[in-house]
C-alpha positions in Angstrom: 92.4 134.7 164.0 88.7 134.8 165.0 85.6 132.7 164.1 83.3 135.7 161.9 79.9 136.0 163.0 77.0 134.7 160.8 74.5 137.0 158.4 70.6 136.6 159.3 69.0 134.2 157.3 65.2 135.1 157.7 62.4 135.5 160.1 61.5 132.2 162.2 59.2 129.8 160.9 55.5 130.0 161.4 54.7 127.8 164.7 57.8 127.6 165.4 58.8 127.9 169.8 61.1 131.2 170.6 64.0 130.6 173.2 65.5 134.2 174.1 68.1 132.3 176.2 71.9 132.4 175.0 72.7 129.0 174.9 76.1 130.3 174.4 75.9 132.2 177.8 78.6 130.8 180.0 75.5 129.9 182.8 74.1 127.8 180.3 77.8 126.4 179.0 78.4 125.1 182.3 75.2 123.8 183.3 73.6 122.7 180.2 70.6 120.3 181.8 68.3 122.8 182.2 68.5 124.6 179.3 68.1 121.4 177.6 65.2 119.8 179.1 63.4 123.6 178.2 64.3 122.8 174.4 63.2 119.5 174.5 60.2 120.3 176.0 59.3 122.9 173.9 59.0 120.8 170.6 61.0 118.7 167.9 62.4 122.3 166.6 62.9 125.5 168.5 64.1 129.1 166.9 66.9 130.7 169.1 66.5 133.9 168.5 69.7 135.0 170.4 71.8 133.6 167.1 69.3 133.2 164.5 69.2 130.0 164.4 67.2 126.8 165.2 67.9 124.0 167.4 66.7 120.3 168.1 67.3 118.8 171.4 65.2 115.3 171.3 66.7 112.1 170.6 64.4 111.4 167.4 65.2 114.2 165.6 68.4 115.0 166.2 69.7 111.6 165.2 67.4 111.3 162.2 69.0 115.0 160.9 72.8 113.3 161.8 71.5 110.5 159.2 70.4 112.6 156.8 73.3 114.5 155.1 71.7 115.3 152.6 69.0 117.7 153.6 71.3 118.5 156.9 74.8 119.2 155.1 78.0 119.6 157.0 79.9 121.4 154.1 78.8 124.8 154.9 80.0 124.2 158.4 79.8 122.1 161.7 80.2 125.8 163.8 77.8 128.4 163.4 79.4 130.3 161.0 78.1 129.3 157.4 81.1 128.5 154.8 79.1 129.7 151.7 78.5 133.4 152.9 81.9 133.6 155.0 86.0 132.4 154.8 86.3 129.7 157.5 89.4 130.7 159.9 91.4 127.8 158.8 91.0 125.0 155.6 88.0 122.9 156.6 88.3 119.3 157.6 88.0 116.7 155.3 86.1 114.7 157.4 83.6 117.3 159.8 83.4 119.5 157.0 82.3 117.7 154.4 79.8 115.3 153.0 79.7 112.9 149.8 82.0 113.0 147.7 84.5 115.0 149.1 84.3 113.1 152.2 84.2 109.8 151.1 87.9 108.9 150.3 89.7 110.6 153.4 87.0 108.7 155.7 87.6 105.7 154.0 91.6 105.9 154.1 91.1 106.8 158.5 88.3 104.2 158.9 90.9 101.2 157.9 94.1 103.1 159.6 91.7 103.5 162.8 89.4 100.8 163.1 89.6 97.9 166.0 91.9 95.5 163.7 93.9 97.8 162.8 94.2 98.9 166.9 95.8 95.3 167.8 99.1 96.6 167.2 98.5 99.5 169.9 97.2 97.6 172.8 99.8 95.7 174.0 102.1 99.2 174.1 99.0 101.0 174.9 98.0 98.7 178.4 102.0 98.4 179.9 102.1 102.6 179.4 98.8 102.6 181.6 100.5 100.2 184.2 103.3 102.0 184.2 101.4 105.5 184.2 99.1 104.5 187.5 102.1 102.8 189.0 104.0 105.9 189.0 101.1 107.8 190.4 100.6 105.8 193.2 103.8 105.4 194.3 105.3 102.6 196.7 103.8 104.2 200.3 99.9 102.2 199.9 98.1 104.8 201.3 95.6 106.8 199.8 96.8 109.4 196.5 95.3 112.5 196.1 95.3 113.9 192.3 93.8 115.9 190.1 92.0 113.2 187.5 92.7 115.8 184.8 95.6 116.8 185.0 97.0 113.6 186.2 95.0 110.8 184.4 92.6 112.5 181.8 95.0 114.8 180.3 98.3 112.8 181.2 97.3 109.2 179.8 96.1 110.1 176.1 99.0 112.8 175.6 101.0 109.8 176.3 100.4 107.4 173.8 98.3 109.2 171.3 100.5 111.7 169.9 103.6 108.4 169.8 100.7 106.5 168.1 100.3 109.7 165.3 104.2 110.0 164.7 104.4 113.8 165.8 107.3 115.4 167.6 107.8 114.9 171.1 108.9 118.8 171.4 105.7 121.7 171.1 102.8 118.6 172.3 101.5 121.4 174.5 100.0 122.7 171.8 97.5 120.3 171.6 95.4 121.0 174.4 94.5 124.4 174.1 94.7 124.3 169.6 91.5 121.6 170.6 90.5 124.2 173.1 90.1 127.2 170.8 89.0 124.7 167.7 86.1 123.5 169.4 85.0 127.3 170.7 85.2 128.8 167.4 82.1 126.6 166.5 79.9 128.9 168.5 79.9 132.6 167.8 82.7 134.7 168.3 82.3 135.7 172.1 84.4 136.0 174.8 85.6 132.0 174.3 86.6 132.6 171.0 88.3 136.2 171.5 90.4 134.4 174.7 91.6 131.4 172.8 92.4 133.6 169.8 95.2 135.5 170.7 97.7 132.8 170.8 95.6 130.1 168.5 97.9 131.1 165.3 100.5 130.0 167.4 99.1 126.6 168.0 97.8 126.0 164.7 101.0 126.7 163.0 102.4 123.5 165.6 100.1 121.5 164.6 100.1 122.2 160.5 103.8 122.0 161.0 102.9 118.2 162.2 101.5 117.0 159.1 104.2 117.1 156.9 105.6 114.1 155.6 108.6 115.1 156.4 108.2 115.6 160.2 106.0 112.2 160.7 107.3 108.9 162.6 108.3 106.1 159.8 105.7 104.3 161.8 102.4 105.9 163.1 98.8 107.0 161.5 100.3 109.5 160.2 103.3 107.6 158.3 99.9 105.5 157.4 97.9 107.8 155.9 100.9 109.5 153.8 100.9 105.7 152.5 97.6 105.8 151.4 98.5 109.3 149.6 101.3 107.3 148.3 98.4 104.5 146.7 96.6 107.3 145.3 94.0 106.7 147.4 94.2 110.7 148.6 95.7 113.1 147.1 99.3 115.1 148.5 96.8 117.9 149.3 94.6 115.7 151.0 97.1 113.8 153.2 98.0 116.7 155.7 94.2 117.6 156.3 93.6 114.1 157.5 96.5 114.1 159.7 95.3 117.5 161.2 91.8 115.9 161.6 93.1 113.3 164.0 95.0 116.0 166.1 92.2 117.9 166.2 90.0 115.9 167.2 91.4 113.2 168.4 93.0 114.5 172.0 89.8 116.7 173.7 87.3 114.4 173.1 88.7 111.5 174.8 90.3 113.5 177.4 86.9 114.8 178.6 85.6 111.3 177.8 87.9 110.4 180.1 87.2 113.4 182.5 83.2 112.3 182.8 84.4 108.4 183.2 86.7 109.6 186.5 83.7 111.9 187.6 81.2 108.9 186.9 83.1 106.7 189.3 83.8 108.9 191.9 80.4 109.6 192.5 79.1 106.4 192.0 80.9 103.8 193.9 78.5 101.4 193.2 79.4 101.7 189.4 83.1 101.4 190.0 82.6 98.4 192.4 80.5 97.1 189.0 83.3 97.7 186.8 85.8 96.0 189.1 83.6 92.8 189.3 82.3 92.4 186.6 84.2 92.2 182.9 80.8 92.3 180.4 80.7 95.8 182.0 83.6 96.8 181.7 82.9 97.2 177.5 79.8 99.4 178.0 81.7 101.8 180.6 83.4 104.4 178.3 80.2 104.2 176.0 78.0 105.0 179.2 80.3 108.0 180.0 80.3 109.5 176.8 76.3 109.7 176.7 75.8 110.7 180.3 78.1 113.4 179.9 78.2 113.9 176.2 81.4 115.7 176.6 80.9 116.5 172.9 77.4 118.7 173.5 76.7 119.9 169.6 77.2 120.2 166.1 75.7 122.2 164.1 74.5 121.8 160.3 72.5 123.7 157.5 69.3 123.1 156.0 70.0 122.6 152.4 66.5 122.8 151.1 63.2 123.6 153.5 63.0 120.8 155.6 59.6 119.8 157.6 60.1 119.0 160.9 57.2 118.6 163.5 54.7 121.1 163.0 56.7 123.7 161.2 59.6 123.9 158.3 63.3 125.0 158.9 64.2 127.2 156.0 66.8 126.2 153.3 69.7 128.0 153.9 69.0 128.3 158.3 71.3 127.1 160.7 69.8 124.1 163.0 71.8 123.4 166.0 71.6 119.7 166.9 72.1 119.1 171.1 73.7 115.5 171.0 74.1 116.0 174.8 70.1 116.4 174.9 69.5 113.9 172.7 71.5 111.7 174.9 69.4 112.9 178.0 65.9 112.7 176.6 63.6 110.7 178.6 61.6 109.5 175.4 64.2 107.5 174.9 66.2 106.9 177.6 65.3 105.4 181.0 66.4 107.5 184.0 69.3 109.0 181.8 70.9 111.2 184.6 72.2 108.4 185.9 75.2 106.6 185.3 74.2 103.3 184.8 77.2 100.6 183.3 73.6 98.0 183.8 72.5 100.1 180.9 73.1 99.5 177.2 74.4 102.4 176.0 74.1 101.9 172.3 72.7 104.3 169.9 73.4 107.0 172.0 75.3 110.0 169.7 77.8 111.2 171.8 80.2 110.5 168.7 77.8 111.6 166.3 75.5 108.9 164.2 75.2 108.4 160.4 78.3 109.3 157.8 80.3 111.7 160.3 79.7 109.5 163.4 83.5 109.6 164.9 85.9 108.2 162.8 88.6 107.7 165.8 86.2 106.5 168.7 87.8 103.0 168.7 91.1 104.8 169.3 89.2 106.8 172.4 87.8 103.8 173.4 91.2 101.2 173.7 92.9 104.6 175.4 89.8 104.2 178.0 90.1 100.5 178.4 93.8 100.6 178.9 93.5 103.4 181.4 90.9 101.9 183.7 91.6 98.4 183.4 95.3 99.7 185.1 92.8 101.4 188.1 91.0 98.9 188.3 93.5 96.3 189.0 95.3 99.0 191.6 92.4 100.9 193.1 90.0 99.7 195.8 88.0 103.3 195.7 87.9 106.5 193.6 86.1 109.1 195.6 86.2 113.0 195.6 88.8 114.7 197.3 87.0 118.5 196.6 84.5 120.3 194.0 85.1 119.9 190.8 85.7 123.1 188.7 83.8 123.0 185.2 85.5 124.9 182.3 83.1 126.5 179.8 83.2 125.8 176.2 81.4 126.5 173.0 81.1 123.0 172.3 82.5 121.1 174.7 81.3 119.8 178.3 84.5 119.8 180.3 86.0 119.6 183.5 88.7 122.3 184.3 89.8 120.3 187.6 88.6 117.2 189.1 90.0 116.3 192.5 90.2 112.6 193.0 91.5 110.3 196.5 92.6 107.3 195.0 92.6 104.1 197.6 94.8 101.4 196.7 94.5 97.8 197.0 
């Protein structure tokens, strides 16, 4: 199972900047800043000549292309490889991988089975399992806990109650980690991510696909939802396992490592925690303010459908633009002081889930697993500090922590 590579589309555009850096180097995966602030620099539009493609990195134009799906399509592909000249390694998702009409009835069926009213029913379950999760953690001796906020709260919390919340067996759940893992490298080109992940990622897919089955859902659950709506004719039979695969591909990394850059925010910002402690109007802007700061989500990428102007130059119809949300969400046009984690800030509009049409369809899912999680700190920790480096993990797409080391002081 491997990601193909892409077939050159054409020349660069006249007046177009040149990078010759790999942003898919693993230097540049794991310290992305620099790289960024280059691209940003450089113009609305640069030509990466390493992958034939182009790339935007400022705030302007990369949210204006996430609005505007229909010179910036998603159905040839969110990954670099383009759908229309190559066989995707696995069906594409309803939801990333496609734009109106195909999209429109599978986002409409998760919108209503995930949005905030539809949540109520979650959050009392959701809070006691993060009470009971931090309780166990810090034990009954009141001295301070030394953990690794991945592994123990990032990882450990949403595997808890999001999988319970789909309706998917308890048995093969350690799947889901590294199927997300190899799903969201096989969006860059096939490189030594990719070949890694690939070896056992049949393996993990086959879990998960085997998850989607009517047959194997929870009575009650998203996923017993969704077949409901399959059930109304609102999708079709065909449909109704895709959309259950989009949430358990997408719906376990991304707030994992949301949760990952909240731990890492706090820890080295004391001040920020003491905020969040003190202060409840903050406490709603804090997973927000994580997710742009560290944009754990770093890119998509999309394809020009016709020539599309776009500063001084035109991207070519049929080119690959890569779009940096995690730049956009650092560009000092538009955000004050952005490298710092700032819960005085409002966060809002950033794109850390995307903007427009494909903006993520399960952030207020993300978001309640966040709020129960560190409303249970919260109440039981005076101080999260470090307790060693942290180890970043490189990823085509992703900006993760491999291992955070955490001292947690209780009350």
């Amino acid at each position: 199972m491997t990601a193909a590579e892409p077939l050159p589309v054409a020349a660069p555009a006249p007046d177009v900047p040149v990078s010759h850096v790999d942003p898919f180097s693993v230097d540049v995966l794991t310290d992305p800043l620099p790289f960024q602030a280059a691209l940003r620099d450089a113009g609305p539009v640069q030509y990466l000549a390493a992958h034939d493609l182009y790339a935007m990195g400022r705030y302007a134009e990369v949210r204006a292309a996430l609005t505007d799906w229909q010179r910036f399509c998603s159905s040839a592909g969110v990954g670099l490889s383009n759908f229309r000249r190559e066989e995707p390694w696995r069906p594409p998702s309803l939801l990333l991988e496609a734009d109106p009409p195909h999209h429109d009835a599978p986002r409409r069926v998760l919108s209503a089975i995930l949005g905030p009213r539809a949540l109520r029913r979650w959050r009392d379950r959701w809070f006691a399992a993060a009470v009971e999760h931090v309780d166990a953690l810090l034990g009954t001796g009141g001295g301070p806990v030394e953990v690794d906020g991945m592994t123990a709260l990032a990882e450990a919390f949403p595997l808890r109650v999001f999988p319970d919340a789909v309706g998917i067996a308890r048995e093969g759940r350690e799947h889901l980690l590294p199927y997300g893992e190899y799903l969201f490298n096989a969006f860059g080109p096939h490189n030594e991510l990719v070949a890694a992940g690939a070896v056992e990622a049949g393996e993990h897919a086959a879990w998960v696909n085997g998850q989607c089955t009517r047959a194997t859902l929870a009575a009650e659950g998203f996923g017993a939802d969704i077949w409901a709506a399959a059930d109304r004719g609102d999708l079709t039979a065909e449909q109704a396992p895709l959309v259950v695969r989009s949430l358990l591909s997408a719906g376990v990394d991304t707030t994992v490592h949301g949760l990952g850059w909240v731990l890492h925010g706090m820890a080295t910002h004391p001040d920020q925690w003491a905020l969040y402690r003190s202060d409840d109007s903050r406490r709603r802007v804090c997973f927000d303010e994580a997710v742009r700061w560290g944009s754990p989500v770093q890119t998509f990428f999309r394809t020009a459908e016709v020539d599309v102007p776009v500063g001084d130059t035109v991207v070519p119809e049929g080119s690959k633009i890569l779009l940096y949300l995690g730049s956009a969400n650092h560009d000092p046009r538009h955000w004050d002081a952005p490298e710092r984690f700032d819960l005085r800030r409002d966060p809002s509009g950033h794109v850390g889930f995307g903007f427009g049409l494909h903006q993520c369809v399960g952030q207020h899912v993300a978001r309640l697993e966040a709020d129960a999680l560190l409303a249970a700190l919260a109440d039981r920790v005076e101080r999260i500090e470090p307790a060693g480096e942290p180890v970043r993990r490189a990823n085509n797409t992703m900006r993760e922590w491999a291992s955070l080391p955490l001292r947690l002081h209780p009350r």
